[in-house]
NUPA-890716 format. One line per 8 residues: number of its first residue (from 1); their letters; for each residue x, y, z of N, C-alpha, C. Coordinates in steps of 0.02 Angstrom, whole numbers, plus 50000, padded with zeros to 5 digits. Example, Ala and Ser with C-alpha at 12.3 -4.5 7.8 and 13.67 -1.06 7.14 Angstrom:
<sites>
1 = as = 50660 49716 50390 50615 49775 50390 50660 49835 50390 ~ 50642 49888 50354 50684 49947 50357 50645 50002 50394
</sites>
This chain:
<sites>
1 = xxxxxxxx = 50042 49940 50000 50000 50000 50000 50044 50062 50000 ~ 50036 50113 49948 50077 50183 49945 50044 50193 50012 ~ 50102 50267 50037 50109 50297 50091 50062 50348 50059 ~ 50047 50371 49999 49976 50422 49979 49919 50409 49992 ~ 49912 50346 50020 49848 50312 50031 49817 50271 50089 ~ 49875 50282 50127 49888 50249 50196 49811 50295 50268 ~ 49815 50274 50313 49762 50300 50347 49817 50351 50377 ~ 49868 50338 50394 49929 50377 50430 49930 50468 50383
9 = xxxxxxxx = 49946 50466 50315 49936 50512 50278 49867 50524 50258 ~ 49807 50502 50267 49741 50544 50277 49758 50572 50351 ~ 49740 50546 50411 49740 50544 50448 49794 50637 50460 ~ 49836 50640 50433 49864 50695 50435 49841 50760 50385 ~ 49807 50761 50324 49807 50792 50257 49733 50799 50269 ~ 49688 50742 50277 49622 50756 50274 49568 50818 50305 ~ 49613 50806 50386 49575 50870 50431 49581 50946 50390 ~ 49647 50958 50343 49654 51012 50334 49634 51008 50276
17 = xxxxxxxx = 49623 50967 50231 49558 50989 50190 49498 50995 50193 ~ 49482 50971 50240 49400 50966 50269 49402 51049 50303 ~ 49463 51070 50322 49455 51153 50377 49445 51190 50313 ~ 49481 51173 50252 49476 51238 50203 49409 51214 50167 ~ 49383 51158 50154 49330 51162 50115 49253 51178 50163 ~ 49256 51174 50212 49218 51183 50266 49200 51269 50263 ~ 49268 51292 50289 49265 51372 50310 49242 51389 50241 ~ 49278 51374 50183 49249 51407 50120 49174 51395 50116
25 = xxxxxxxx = 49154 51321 50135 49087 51336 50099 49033 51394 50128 ~ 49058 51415 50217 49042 51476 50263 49072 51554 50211 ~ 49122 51552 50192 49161 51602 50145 49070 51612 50078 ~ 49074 51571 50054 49046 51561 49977 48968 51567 50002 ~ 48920 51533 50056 48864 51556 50044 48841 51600 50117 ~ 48892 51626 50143 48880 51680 50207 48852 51725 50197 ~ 48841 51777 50135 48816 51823 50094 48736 51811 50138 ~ 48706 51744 50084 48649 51719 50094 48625 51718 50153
33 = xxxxxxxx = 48651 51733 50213 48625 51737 50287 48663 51782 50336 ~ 48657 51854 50285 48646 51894 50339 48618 51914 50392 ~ 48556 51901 50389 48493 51911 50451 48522 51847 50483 ~ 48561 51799 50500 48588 51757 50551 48646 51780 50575 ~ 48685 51844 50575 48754 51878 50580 48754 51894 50656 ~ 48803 51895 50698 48807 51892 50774 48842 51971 50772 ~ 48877 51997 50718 48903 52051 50688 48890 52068 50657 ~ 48868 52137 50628 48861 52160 50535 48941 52150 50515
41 = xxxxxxxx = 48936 52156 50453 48984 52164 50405 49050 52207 50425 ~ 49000 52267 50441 49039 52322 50443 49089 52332 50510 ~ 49052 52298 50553 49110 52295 50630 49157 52240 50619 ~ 49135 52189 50570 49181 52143 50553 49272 52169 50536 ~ 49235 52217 50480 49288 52261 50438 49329 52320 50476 ~ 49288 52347 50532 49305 52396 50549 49351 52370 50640 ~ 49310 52303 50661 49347 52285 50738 49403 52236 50728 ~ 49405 52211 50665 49478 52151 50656 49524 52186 50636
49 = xxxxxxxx = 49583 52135 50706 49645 52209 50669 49692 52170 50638 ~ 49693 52099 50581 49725 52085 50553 49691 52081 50487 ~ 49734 52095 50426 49686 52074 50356 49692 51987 50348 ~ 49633 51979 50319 49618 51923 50289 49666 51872 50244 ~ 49718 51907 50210 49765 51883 50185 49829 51843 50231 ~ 49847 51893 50294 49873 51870 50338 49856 51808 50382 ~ 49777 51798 50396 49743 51757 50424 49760 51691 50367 ~ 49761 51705 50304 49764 51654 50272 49843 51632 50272
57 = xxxxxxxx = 49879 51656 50276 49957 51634 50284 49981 51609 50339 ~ 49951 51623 50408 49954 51617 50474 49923 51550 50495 ~ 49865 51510 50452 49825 51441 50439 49889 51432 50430 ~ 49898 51435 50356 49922 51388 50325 50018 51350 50358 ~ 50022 51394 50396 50074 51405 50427 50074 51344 50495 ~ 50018 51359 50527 50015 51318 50590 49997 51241 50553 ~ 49960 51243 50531 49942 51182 50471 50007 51130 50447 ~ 50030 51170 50432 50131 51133 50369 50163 51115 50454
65 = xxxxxxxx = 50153 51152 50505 50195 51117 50568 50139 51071 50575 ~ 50075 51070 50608 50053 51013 50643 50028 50939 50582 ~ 50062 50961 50501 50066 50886 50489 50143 50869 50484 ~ 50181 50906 50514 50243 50891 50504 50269 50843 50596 ~ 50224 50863 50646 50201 50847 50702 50166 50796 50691 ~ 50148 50772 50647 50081 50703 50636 50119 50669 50620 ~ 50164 50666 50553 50220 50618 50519 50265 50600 50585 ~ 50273 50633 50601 50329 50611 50683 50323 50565 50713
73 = xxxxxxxx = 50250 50586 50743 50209 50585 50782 50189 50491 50760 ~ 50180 50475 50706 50144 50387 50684 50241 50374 50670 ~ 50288 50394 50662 50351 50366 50625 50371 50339 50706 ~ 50373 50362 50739 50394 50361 50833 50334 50306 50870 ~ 50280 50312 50863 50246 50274 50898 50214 50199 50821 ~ 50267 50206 50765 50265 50126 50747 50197 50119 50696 ~ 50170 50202 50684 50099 50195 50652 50108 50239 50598 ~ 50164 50207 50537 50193 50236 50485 50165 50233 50420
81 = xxxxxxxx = 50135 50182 50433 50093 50170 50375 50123 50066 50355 ~ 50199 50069 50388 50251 50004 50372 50189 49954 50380 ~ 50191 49912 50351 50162 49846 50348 50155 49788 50399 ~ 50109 49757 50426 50118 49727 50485 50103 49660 50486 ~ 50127 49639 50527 50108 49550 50524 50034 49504 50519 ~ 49988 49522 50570 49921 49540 50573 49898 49593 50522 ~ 49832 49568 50517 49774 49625 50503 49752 49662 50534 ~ 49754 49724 50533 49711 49782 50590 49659 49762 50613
89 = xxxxxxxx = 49635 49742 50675 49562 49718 50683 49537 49780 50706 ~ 49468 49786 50667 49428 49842 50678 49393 49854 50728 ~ 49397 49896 50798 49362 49888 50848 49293 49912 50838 ~ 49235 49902 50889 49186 49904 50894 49169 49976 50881 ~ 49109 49985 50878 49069 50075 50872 49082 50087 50946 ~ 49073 50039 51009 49057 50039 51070 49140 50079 51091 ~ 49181 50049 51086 49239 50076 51077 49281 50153 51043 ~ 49236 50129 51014 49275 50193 50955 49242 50275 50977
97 = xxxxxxxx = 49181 50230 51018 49142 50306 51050 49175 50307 51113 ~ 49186 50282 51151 49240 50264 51201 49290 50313 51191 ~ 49335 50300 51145 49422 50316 51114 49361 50418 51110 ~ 49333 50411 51067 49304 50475 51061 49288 50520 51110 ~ 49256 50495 51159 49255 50548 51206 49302 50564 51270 ~ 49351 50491 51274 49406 50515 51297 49456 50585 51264 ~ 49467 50563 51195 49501 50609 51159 49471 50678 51167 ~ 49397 50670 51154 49377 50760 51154 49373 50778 51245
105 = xxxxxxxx = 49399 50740 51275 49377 50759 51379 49470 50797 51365 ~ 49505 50747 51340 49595 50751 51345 49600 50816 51314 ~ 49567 50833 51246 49597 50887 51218 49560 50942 51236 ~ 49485 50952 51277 49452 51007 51308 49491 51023 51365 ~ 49522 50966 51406 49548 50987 51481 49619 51017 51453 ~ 49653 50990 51422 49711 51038 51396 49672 51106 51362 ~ 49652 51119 51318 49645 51185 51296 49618 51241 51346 ~ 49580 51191 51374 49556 51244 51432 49612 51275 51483
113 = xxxxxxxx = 49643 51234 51503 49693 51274 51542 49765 51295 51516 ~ 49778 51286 51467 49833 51304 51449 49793 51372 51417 ~ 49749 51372 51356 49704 51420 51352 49691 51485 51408 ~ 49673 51463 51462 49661 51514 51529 49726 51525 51533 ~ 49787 51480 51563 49861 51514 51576 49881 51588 51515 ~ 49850 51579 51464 49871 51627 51397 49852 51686 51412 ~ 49788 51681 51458 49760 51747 51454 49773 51780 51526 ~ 49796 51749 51561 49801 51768 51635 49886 51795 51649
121 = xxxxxxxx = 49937 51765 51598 50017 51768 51595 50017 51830 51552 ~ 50019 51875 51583 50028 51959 51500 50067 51946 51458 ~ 50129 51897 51491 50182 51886 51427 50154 51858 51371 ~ 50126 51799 51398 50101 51753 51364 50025 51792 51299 ~ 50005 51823 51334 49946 51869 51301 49977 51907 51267 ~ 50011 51934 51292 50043 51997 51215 50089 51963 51160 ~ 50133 51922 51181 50176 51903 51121 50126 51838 51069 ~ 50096 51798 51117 50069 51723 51082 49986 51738 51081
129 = xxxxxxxx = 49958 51733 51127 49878 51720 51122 49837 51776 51086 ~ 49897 51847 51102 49839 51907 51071 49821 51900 50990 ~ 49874 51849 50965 49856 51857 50884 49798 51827 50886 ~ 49773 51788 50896 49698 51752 50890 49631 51820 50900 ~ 49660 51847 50965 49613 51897 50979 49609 51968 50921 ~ 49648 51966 50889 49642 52031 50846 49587 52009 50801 ~ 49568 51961 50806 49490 51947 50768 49444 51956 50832 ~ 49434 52004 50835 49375 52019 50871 49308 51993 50862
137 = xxxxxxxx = 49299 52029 50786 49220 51977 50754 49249 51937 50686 ~ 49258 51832 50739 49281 51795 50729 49232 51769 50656 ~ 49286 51744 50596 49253 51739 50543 49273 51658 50527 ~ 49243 51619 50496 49270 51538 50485 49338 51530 50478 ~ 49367 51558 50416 49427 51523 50402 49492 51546 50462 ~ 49465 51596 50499 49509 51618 50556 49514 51560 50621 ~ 49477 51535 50601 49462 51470 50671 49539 51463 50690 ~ 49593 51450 50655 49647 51409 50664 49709 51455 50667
145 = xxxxxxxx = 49697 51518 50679 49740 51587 50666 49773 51613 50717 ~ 49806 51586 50746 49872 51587 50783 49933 51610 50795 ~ 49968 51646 50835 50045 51642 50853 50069 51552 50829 ~ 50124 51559 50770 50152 51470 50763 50151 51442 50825 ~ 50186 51480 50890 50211 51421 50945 50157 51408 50977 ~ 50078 51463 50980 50030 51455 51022 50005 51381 50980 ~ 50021 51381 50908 49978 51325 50886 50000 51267 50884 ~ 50063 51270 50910 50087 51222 50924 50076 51172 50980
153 = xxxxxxxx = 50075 51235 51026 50073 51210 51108 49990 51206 51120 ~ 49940 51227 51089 49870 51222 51098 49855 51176 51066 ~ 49844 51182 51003 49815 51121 50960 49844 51079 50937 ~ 49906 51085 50916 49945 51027 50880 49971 50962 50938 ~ 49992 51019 51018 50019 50954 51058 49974 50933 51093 ~ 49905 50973 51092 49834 50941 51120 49817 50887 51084 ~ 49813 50898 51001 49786 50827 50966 49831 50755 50983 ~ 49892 50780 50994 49930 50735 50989 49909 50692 51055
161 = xxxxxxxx = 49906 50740 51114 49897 50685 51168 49827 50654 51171 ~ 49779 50701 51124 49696 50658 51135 49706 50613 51095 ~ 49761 50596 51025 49759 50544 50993 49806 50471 51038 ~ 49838 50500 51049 49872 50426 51116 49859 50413 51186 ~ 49814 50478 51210 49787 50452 51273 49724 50407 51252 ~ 49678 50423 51181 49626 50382 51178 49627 50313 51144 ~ 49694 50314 51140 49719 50244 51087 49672 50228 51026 ~ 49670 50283 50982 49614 50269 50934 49658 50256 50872
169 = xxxxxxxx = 49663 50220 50813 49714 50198 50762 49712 50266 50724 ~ 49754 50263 50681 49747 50320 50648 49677 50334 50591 ~ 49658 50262 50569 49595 50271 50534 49538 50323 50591 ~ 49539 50298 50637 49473 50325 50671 49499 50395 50680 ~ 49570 50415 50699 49595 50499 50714 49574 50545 50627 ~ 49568 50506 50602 49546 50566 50508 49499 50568 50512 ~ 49428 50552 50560 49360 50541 50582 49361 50614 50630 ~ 49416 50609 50681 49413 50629 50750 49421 50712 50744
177 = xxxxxxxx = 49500 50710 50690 49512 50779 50697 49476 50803 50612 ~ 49449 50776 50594 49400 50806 50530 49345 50853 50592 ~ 49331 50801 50615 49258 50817 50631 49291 50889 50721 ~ 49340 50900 50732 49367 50934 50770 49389 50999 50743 ~ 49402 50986 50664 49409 51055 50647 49331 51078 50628 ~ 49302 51041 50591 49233 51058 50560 49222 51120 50653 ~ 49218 51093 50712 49189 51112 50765 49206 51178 50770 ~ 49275 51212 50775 49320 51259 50781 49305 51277 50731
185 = xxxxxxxx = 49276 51286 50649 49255 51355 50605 49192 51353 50643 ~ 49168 51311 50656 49075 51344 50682 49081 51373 50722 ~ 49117 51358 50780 49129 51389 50829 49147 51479 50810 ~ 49158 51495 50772 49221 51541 50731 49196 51583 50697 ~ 49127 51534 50651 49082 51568 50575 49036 51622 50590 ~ 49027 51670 50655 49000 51724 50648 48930 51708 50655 ~ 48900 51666 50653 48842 51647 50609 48783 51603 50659 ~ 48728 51622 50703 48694 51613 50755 48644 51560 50678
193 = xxxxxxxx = 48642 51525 50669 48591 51476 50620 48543 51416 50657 ~ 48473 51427 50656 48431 51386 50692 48434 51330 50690 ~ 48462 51304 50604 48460 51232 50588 48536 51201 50598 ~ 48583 51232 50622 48645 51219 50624 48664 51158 50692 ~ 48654 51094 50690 48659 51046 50732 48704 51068 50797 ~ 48760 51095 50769 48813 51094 50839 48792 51143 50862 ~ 48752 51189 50850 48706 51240 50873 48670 51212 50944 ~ 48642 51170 50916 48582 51126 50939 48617 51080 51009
201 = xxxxxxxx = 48643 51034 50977 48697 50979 51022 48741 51017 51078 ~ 48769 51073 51053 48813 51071 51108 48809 51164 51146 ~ 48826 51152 51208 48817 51228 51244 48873 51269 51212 ~ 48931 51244 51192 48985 51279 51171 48996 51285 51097 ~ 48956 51334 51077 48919 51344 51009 48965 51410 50994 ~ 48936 51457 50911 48956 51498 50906 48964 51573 50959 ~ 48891 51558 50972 48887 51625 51012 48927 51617 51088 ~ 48942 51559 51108 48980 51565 51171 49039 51579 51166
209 = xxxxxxxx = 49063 51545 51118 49118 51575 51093 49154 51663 51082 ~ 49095 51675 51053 49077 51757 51012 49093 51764 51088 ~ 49073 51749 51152 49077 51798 51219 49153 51814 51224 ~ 49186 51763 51216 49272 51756 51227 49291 51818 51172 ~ 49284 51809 51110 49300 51866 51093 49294 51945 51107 ~ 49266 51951 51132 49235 52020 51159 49281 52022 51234 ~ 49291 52105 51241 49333 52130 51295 49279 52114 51363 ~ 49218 52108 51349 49188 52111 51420 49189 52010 51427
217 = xxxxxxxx = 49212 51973 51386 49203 51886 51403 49294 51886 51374 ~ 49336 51928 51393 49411 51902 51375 49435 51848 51430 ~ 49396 51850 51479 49430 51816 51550 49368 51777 51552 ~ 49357 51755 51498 49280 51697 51521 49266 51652 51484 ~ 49233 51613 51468 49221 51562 51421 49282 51534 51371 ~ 49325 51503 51427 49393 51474 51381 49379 51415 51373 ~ 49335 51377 51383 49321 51306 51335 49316 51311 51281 ~ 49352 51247 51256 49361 51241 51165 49377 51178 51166
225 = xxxxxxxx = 49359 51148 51097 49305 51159 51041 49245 51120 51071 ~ 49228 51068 51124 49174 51039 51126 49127 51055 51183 ~ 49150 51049 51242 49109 51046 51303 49105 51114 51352 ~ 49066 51125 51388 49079 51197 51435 49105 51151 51491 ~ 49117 51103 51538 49113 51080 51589 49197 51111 51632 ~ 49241 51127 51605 49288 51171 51627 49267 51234 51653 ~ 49248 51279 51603 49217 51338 51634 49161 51350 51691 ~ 49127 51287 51694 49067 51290 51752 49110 51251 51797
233 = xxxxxxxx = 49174 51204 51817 49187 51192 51889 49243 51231 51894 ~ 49262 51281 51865 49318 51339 51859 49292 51402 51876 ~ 49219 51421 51874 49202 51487 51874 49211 51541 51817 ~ 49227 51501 51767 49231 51562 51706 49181 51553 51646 ~ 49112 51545 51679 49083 51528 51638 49024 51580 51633 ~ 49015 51635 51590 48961 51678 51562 48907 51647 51554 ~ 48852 51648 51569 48777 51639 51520 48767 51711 51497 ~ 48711 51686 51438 48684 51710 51384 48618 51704 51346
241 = xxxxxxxx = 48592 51766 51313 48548 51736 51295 48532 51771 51216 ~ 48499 51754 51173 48511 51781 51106 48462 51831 51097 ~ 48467 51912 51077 48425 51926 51043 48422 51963 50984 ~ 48384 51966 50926 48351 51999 50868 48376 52059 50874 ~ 48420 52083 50823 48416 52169 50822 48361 52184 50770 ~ 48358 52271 50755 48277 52278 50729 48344 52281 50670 ~ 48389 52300 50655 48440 52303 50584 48440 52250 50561 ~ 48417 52182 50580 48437 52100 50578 48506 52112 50618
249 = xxxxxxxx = 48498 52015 50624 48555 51986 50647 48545 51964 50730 ~ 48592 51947 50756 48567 51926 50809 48617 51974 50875 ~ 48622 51964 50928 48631 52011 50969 48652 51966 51029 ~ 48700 51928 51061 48736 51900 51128 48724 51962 51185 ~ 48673 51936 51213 48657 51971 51288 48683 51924 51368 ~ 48726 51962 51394 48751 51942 51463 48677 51916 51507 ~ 48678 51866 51537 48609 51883 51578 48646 51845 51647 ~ 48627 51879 51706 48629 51843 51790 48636 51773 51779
257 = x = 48691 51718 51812 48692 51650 51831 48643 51636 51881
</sites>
């Protein structure tokens, strides 16, 4: 079996085509749902203090390290793609949901606090974490827009340990971190949408997110990408509630715990 075709090289290449074809398809029909905007346009343009071009070099950047971190990463722990004596036996769904929610508990409890250390260390906030924040009103393809070393030490050495603390093969990790980036543009896409599942499924949606960005939720809602359960036994956890502006769009209101 070529190494172009191996689960080891999806498993590394796939997530980041799934982040660019994802955020684009948010890029390509976002137009179409303005009246779902958590921002107009215009504060978009006028509160982000990096251009769009930069955001796109700054991806692509953290991206070329964390599959260069993946290749390592299966060459060291023996999951190279090399050929093996046995057949891979395929574990159960029962399992594989198992391996799954260990991995997303491993990589929420790391982001969360290494996340909080970023914003609480000034060093750490001004030289590494503030680049994320110069997107104020957070747009899809920015999901992944980083200081290199923050993305290193957040996401790239987070995946790494949710992929070997949950012992999941590499077939099931091109499942894991597909569906981990898909989470982080929604999280990201601006975009309050009724029919939008992870909307639905999970508390740590766009708009909770949207709180972190903002100067009055900078010290609040640091869970990422799946669960709130850090922020509620930590104390940094905002509620919220959505409302209608008469301009359209929607409107993140603080309300009493």
């Amino acid at each position: 079996m070529s190494y172009f075709t191996s689960d080891e090289f999806l498993a590394t290449f796939v997530p980041i085509l799934v982040y660019w074809v994802y955020s684009g398809i948010y890029v390509v029909l976002g137009p179409m749902f303005e009246e779902y905007r958590l921002h107009s346009k215009k504060e978009e343009d006028l509160k982000n203090l990096v251009p769009k071009r930069v955001v796109v070099k700054g991806v692509l950047l953290q991206q070329a390290v964390q599959a260069m971190v993946a290749i390592l990463m299966f060459k060291v722990t023996g999951s190279d793609g090399a050929a093996t004596l046995a057949p891979e036996v395929q574990p159960s769904y029962i399992v594989l949901a198992r391996q799954f929610l260990v991995a997303m508990f491993v990589f929420d409890t790391w982001q969360y606090f290494l996340h909080r250390y970023m914003h609480l260390n000034k060093f750490l906030y001004k030289h590494l974490h503030s680049w994320h924040h110069r997107l104020v009103v957070p747009y899809s393809f920015g999901a992944q827009y980083n200081h290199p070393l923050e993305g290193l030490l957040l996401d790239t050495f987070g995946g790494a340990l949710s992929f070997l603390i949950s012992g999941m093969s590499p077939k099931a990790s091109i499942l894991f971190f597909s569906f981990s980036a898909v989470k982080g543009i929604d999280d990201h896409c601006g975009l309050w949408l009724p029919w939008n599942p992870f909307q639905a499924l999970f508390a740590n949606n766009v708009a909770y997110h949207d709180i972190h960005h903002q100067l009055y939720g900078n010290k609040h809602n640091f869970s990422q990408p799946f669960f709130v359960v850090w922020d509620k036994i930590m104390g940094t956890h905002l509620p919220y509630s959505l409302e209608k502006r008469r301009e359209g769009g929607f409107m993140v209101r603080l309300v009493k715990d």
